[in-house]
C-alpha positions as CSV (number, residue, x, y, z in Angstrom):
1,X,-113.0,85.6,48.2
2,X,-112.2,82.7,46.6
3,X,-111.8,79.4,49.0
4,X,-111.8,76.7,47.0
5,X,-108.6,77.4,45.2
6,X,-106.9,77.3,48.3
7,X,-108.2,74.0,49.3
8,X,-108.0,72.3,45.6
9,X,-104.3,71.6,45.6
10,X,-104.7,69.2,48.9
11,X,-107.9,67.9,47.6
12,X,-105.9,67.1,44.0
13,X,-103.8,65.2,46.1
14,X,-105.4,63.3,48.1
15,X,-107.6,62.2,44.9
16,X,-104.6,60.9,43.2
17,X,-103.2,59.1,46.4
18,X,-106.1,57.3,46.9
19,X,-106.6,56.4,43.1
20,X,-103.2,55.0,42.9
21,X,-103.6,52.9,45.8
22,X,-107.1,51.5,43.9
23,X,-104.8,50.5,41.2
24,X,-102.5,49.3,43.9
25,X,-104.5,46.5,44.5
26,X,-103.7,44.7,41.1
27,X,-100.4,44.8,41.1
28,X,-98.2,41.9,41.5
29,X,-94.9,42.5,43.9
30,X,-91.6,41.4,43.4
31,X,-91.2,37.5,45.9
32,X,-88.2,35.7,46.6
33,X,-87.5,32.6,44.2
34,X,-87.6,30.7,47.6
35,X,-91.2,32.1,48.6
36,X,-93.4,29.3,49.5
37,X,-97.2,30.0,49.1
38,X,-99.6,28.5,52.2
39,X,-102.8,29.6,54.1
40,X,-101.7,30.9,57.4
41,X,-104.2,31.4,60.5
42,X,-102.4,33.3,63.6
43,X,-103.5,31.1,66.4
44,X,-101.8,33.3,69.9
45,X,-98.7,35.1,68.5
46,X,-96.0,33.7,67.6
47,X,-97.8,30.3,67.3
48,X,-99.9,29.5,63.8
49,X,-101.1,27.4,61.8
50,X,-99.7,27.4,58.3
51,X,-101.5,25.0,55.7
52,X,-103.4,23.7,59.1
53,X,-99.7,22.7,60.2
54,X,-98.8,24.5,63.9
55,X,-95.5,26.7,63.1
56,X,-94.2,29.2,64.4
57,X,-92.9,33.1,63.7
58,X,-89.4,33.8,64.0
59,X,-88.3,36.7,66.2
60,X,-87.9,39.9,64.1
61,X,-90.5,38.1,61.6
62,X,-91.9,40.6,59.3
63,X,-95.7,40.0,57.6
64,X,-96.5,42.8,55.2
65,X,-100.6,43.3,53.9
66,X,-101.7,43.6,50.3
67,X,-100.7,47.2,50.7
68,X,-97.1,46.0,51.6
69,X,-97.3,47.7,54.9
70,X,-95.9,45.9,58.4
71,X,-99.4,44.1,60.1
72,X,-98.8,43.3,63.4
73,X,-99.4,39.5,64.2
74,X,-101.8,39.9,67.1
75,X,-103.9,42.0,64.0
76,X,-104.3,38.7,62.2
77,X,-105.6,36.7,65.5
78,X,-108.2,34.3,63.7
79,X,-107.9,35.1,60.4
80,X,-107.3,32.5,57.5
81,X,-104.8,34.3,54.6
82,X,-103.5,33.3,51.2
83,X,-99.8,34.3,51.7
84,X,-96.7,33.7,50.3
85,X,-93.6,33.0,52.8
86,X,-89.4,32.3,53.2
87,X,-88.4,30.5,56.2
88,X,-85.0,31.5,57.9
89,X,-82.1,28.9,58.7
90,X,-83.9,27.1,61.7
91,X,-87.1,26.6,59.9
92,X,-89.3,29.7,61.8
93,X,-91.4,31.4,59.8
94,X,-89.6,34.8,58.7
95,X,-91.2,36.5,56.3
96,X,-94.9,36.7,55.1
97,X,-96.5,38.7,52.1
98,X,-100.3,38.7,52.4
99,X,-101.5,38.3,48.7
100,X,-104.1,40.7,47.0
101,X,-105.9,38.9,44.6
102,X,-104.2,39.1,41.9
103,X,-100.7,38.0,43.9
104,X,-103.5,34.7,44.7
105,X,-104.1,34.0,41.0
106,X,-100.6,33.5,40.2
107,X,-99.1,29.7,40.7
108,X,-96.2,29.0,43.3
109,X,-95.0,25.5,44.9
110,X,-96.7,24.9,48.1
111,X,-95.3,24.3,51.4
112,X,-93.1,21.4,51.0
């Protein structure tokens, strides 16, 4: 009986997924020229505070983690983040990238 080979291929897999998302960590995403980079603080969704300003999310707003996953608001409750940001026509908050470190060291104008 051999058992292991029929659990190595998952086990291969698994090592490799989490290794790339270990090298995930310092890579730099794509923003939009127009990002803005703040420290954002959800407050009680949609209110926050961005740069210690109160703003607010737009509805449909999107914030993505380091991972570039969706992260729900009320997940954030509290929580002072580097982020970079694009406001939509009527000045909401629309979209938000959390920054890994790496993202973070980078320079980008601030929030006008």
């Amino acid at each position: 009986m051999n058992r292991c080979s029929q659990y190595f291929p998952a086990f291969a897999l698994a090592l490799a997924a989490w290794h790339g998302q270990a090298g995930a960590e310092l890579t730099v995403r794509p923003f939009p020229p127009q990002a803005l980079r703040g420290t954002m603080q959800i407050t009680q969704p949609p209110d926050l505070l961005m740069n210690g300003k109160p703003e607010r999310l737009s509805p449909g707003a999107r914030i993505r983690g380091t991972n570039n996953m969706l992260v729900m608001s009320a997940a954030l409750t509290g929580q002072s983040l580097v982020v970079n940001f694009v406001r939509e026509s009527n000045g909401l908050v629309h979209e938000v990238w959390i920054l890994n470190t790496a993202e973070a060291a980078l320079r980008r104008g601030p929030t006008p």
